[in-house]
VEXDOVEX-595424 format. One line per field, with one value per residue (C-alpha): residue in three letters; x, y, z. Coordinates in steps of 0.02 Angstrom, whole numbers, plus 50000, padded with zeros to 5 digits. Layout:
BEGIN
code = [ALA/...]
u = [X/...]
v = [Y/...]
w = [Z/...]
This chain:
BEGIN
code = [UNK/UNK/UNK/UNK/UNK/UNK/UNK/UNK/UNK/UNK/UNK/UNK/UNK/UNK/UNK/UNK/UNK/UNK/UNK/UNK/UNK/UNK/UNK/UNK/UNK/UNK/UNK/UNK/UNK/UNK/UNK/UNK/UNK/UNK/UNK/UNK/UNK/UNK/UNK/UNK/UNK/UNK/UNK/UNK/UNK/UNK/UNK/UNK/UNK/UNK/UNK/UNK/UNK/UNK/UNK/UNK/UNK/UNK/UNK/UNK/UNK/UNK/UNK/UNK/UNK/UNK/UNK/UNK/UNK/UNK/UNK/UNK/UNK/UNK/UNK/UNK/UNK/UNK/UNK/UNK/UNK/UNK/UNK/UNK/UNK/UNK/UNK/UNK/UNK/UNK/UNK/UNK/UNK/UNK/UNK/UNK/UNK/UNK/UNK/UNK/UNK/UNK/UNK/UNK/UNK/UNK/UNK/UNK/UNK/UNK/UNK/UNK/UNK/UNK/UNK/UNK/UNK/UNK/UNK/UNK/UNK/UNK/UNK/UNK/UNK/UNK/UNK/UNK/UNK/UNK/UNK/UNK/UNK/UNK/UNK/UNK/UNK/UNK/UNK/UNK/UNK/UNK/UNK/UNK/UNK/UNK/UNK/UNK/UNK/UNK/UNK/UNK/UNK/UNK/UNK/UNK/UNK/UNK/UNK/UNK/UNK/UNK/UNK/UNK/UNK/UNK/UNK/UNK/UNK/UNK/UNK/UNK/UNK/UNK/UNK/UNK/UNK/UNK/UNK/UNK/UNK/UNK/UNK/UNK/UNK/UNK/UNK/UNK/UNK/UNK/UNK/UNK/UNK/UNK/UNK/UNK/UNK/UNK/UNK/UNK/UNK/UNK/UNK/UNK/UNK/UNK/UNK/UNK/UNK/UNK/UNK/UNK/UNK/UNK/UNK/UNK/UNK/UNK/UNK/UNK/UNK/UNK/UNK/UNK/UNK/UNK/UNK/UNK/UNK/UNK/UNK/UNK/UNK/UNK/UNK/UNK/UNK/UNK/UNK/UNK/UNK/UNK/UNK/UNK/UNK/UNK/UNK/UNK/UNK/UNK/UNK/UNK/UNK/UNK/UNK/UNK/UNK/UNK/UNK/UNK/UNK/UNK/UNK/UNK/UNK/UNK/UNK/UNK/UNK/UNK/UNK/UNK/UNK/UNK/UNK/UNK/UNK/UNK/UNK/UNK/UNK/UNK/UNK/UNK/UNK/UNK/UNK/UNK/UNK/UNK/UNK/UNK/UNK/UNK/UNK/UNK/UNK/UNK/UNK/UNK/UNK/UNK/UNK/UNK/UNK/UNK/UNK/UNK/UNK/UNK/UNK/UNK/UNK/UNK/UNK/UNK/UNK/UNK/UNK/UNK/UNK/UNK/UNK/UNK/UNK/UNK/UNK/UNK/UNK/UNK/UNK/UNK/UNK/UNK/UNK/UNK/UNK/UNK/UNK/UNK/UNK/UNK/UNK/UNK/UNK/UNK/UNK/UNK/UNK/UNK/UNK/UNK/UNK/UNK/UNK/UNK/UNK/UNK/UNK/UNK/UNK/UNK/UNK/UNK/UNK/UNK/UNK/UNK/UNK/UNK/UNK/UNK/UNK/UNK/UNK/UNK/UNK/UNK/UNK/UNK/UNK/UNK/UNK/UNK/UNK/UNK/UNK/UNK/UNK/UNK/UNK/UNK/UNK/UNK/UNK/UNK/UNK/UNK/UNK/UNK/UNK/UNK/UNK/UNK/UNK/UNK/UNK/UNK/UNK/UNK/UNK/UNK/UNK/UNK/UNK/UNK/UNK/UNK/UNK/UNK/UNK/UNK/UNK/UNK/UNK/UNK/UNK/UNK/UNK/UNK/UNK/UNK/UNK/UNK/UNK/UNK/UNK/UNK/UNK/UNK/UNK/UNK/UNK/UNK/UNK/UNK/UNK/UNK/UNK/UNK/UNK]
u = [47870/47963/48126/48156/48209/48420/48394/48275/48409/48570/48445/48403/48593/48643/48530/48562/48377/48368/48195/48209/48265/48095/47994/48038/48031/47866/47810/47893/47810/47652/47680/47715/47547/47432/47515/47475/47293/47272/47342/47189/47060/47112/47124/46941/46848/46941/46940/47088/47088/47066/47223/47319/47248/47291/47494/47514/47467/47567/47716/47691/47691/47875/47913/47898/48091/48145/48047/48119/48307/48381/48374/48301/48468/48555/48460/48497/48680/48726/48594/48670/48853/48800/48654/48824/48834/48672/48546/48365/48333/48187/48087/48103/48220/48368/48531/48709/48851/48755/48839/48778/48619/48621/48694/48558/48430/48487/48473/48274/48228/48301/48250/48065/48064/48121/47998/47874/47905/47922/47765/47669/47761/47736/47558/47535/47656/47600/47424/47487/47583/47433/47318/47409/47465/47325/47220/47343/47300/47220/47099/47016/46932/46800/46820/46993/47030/46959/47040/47207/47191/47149/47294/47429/47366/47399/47565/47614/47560/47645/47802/47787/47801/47978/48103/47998/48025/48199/48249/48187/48279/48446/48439/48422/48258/48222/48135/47998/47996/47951/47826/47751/47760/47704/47537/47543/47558/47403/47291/47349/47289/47147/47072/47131/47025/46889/46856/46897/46791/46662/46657/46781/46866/47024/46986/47081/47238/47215/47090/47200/47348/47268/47219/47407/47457/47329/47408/47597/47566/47449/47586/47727/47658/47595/47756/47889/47808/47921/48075/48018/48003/48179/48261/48159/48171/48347/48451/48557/48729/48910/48905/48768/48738/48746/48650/48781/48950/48855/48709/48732/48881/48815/48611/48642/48744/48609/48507/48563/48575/48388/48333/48437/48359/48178/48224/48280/48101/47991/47951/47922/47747/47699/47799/47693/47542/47593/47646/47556/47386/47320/47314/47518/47545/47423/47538/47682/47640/47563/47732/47834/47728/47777/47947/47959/47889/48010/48165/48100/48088/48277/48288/48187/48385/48468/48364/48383/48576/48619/48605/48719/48846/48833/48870/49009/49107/49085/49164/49294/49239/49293/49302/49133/49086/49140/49093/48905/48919/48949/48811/48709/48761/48765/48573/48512/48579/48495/48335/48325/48372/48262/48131/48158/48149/48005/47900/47958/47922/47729/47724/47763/47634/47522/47538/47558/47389/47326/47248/47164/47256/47425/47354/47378/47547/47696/47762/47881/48048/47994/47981/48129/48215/48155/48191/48359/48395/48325/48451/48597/48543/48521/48676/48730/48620/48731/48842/48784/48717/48894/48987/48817/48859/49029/48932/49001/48898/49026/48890/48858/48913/48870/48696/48666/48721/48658/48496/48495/48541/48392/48283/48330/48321/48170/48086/48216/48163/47995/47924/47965/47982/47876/47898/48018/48120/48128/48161/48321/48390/48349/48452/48590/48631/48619/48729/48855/48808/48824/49003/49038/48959/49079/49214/49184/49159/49320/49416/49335/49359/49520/49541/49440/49479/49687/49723]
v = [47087/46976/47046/47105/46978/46986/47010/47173/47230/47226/47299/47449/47456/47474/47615/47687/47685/47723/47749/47969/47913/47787/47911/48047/47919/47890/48050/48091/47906/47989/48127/48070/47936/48073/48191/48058/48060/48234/48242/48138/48223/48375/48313/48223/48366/48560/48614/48638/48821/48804/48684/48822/48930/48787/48749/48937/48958/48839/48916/49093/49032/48984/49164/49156/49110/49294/49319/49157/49193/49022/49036/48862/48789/48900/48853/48673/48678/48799/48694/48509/48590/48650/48496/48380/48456/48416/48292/48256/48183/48042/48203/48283/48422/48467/48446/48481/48603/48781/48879/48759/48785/48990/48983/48877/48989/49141/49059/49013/49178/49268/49128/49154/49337/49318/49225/49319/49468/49361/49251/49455/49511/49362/49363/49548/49516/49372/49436/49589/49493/49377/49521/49603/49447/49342/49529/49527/49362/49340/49179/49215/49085/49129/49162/49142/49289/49248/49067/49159/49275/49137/49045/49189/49194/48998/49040/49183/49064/48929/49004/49060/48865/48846/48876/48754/48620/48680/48682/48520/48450/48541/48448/48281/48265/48219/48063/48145/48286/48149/48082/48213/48278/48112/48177/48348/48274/48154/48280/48412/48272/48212/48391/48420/48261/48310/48491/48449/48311/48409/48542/48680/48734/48833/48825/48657/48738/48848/48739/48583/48696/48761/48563/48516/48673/48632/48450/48464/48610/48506/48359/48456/48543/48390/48294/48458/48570/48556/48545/48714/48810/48749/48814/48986/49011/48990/49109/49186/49175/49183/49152/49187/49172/49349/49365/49476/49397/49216/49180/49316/49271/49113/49162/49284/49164/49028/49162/49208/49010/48999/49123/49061/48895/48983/49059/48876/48797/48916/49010/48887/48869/49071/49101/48982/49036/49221/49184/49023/49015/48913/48749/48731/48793/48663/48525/48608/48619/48446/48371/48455/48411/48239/48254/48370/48223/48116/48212/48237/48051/48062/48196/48090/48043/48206/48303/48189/48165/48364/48362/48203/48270/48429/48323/48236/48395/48469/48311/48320/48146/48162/47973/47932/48088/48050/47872/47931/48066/47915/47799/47937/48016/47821/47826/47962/47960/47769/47806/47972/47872/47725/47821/47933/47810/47728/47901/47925/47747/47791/47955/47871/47728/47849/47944/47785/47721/47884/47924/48069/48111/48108/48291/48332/48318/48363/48272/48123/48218/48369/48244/48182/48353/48363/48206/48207/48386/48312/48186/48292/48416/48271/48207/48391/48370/48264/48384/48529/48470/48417/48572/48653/48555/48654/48801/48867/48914/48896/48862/49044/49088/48923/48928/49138/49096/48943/49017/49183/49096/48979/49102/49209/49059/49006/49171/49211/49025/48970/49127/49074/48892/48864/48701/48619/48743/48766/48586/48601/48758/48676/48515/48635/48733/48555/48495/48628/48657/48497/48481/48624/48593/48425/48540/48662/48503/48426/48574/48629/48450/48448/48623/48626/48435/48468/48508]
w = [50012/49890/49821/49671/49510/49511/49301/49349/49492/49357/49234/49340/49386/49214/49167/49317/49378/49577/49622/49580/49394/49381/49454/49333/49190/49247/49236/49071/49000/49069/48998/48832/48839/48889/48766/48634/48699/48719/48548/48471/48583/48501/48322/48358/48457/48378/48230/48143/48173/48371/48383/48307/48444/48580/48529/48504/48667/48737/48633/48683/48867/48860/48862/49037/49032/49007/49192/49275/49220/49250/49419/49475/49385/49504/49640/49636/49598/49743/49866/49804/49859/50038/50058/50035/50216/50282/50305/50359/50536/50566/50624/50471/50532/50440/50529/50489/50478/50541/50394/50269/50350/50362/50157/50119/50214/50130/49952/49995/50057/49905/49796/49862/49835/49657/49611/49687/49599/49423/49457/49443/49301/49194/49234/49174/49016/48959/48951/48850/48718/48686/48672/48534/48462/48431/48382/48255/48187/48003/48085/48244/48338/48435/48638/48656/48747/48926/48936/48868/49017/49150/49086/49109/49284/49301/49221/49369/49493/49426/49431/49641/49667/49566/49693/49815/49702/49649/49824/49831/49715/49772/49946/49872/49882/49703/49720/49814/49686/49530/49638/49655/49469/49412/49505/49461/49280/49295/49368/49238/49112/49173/49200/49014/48934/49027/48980/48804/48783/48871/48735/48849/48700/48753/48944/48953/48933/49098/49198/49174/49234/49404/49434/49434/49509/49673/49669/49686/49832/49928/49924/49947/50111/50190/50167/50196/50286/50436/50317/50235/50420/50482/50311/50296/50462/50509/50588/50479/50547/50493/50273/50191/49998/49917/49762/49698/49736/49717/49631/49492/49390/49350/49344/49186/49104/49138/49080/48928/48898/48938/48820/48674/48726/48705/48515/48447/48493/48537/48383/48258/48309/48313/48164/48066/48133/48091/47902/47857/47965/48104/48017/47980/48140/48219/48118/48195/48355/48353/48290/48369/48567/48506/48487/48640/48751/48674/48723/48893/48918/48862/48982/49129/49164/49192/49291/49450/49421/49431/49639/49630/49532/49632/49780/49698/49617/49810/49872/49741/49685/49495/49460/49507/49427/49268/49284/49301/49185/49025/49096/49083/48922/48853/48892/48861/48668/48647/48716/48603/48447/48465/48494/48380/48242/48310/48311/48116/48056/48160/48048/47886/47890/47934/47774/47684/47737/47693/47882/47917/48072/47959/47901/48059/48063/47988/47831/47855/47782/47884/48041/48008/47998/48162/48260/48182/48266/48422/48425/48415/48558/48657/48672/48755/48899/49011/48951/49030/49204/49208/49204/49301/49437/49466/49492/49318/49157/49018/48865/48879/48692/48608/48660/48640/48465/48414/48502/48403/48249/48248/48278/48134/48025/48088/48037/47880/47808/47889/47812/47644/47657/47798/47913/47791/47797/47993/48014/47897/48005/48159/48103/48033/48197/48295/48187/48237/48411/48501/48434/48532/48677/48686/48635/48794/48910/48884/48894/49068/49121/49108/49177/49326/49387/49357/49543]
């Protein structure tokens, strides 16, 4: 196999691109193609009315939050810190320090249980709150309540499989996990053209969700089966995790952090569906998937650093912590901007042309309310896997706040103003938010890295 162009190599370097960081871009790239695709299926084969239906779905299924708790954040901080300990053999055993293995042990088996339990009650929630919700609703599109029902079981089943891949991605395994998502992402995709092309309506959202779902298990089994039955079935010896004296104090701060996260995007689309109609909330929702897929490129860096810096902060490697940490926060900032401006400059000539599919969007000021917030909150990403990784959630109060205070905004102003106006609050609380995330980060790095 030839080797790989020196210019490509210092490239790679420089963004910081080991093969888990191109995998995940991958998959967010994917993500943000087939989004684009899905996007136009949508606009070409629904009506107006039945994308409202679709993106309200898809917004009403991030409630499942309040059920998952932040606990797959938890999961992968405590398992980076005792995986710094271990290693997989050529058999695919893991091997190591015993009471790394029986604390890691004890964090899968309550990890597993967890989710068991919130994989049922999100199921049977979820299908409550759309029933009364979209009843409610002053359009109704026609059969919507069967695929809403199929895809809050997709949801509870969904969730089971988080603290595999969690787990996963705790012991280092990352690159394996964005392989695998990358798949789980395609199949979700493909499934999704397919039924809506074919006339399925609604039943893309959960059909395309049980393909992806049946993809990522069937990989993750064949490849770590034996690394699953050495870690749930070790002997439990010496130190274990407690839930209680461990996981706990920094799962309900993660928590809280989680659900303020859910009020600042979450209800933009339902509130304009609930005071405007289907169509603006199509437009939002439509946007707002754009930008979304955008900021998880952004994010496509982040995610595969956290078991690093876990690793390093356990090591008490603080230089090369921090060195990483500004690579990383260098990137992700760039990659949101520029693309950021590239998605605006797409939405303006659109409405400049005078294209149909700009009515199916958000104006270009409103947009730019948007990408503009989008910006800011990026920046505080880095920011917070950082001082995750020390097993610490100190963003409790900036995001409970800024999280509560967008979503009172949101419904206080996108009732009156509608999208315009929940743009401008959005920006606002960015505005003021991110500054005190990098507030809160400095302080705790020089606190926790003085001795």
């Amino acid at each position: 196999m030839a080797a790989t162009p020196v210019p490509l190599t210092k490239l790679q370097r420089f963004l910081a691109a080991d093969q888990a960081v191109r995998y995940s871009i991958a998959g967010k790239i994917w993500l943000m193609v087939s989004g684009l695709l899905t996007t136009l299926l949508i606009a070409h084969y629904f009506t107006p009315e039945l994308q409202g239906y679709y993106y309200t779905f898809n917004a009403i299924l991030v409630v499942q939050v309040f059920a998952e708790l932040g606990l797959s954040a938890v999961i992968v901080s405590f398992a980076s810190h005792e995986w710094s300990k271990l290693r997989v053999d050529a058999q695919g055993d893991v091997v190591g320090d015993s009471l790394a293995i029986s604390r890691l042990s004890s964090l899968a088996r309550f990890s597993l249980r967890w989710y068991w339990a919130a994989g049922g009650l999100v199921a049977f929630g979820l299908a409550v709150l759309g029933l009364i919700f979209f009843d409610t609703a002053s359009t109704q599109a026609a059969n919507w309540r069967w695929p809403w029902l199929l895809l809050c079981l997709t949801a509870g089943l969904t969730l089971l499989f988080m603290p595999i891949g969690a787990l996963l991605e705790g012991c280092n395994q990352v690159a394996s996990v964005y392989k695998y998502r990358l798949a789980q992402y395609v199949a979700t995709s493909v499934v999704a053209w397919l039924a809506i092309s074919l006339g399925g309506g609604l039943w893309a959202a959960p059909l395309s969700g049980l393909a992806g779902l049946a993809a990522i298990v069937l990989l993750v089994w064949r490849r770590y089966g034996r690394f699953f039955s050495v870690i749930f079935g070790a002997k439990l010896q010496g130190e274990h995790l407690s839930w209680k004296a461990d996981i706990f104090p920094m799962q309900w701060r993660i928590a809280l952090s989680w659900v303020g996260g859910y009020f600042t995007f979450a209800l933009f689309t339902p509130v304009l569906f609930h005071y405007h109609g289907a169509v603006a909330a199509g437009q939002m929702g439509m946007t707002w998937a754009l930008i979304s897929a955008l900021s998880t490129v952004a994010a496509s860096w982040v995610a595969p650093k956290a078991p690093m810096f876990g690793m390093l902060v356990a090591q008490r490697r603080y230089g090369d912590l921090d060195k990483s940490f500004w690579r990383l926060e260098t990137i992700v900032v760039a990659v949101v901007l520029v693309g950021s401006f590239a998605m605006w400059v797409g939405v303006y000539v659109l409405n400049w042309i005078d294209h149909p599919f700009a009515g199916r969007l958000l104006s270009p000021l409103t947009t730019a309310g948007l990408l503009l917030g989008a910006v800011v909150q990026a920046a505080s990403l880095p920011m917070a896997a950082y001082l995750r990784a020390h097993k610490k959630e100190p963003l409790l109060i900036i995001s409970v706040i800024s999280g509560l205070t967008t979503g009172v905004l949101t419904i206080a102003v996108g009732r009156i103003y509608s999208a315009e106006g929940i743009a401008a609050s959005y920006l606002a609380v960015a505005m003021v938010s991110t500054p005190s995330v990098a507030l809160t980060w400095s302080y705790c790095r020089r606190e926790w890295h003085r001795h």
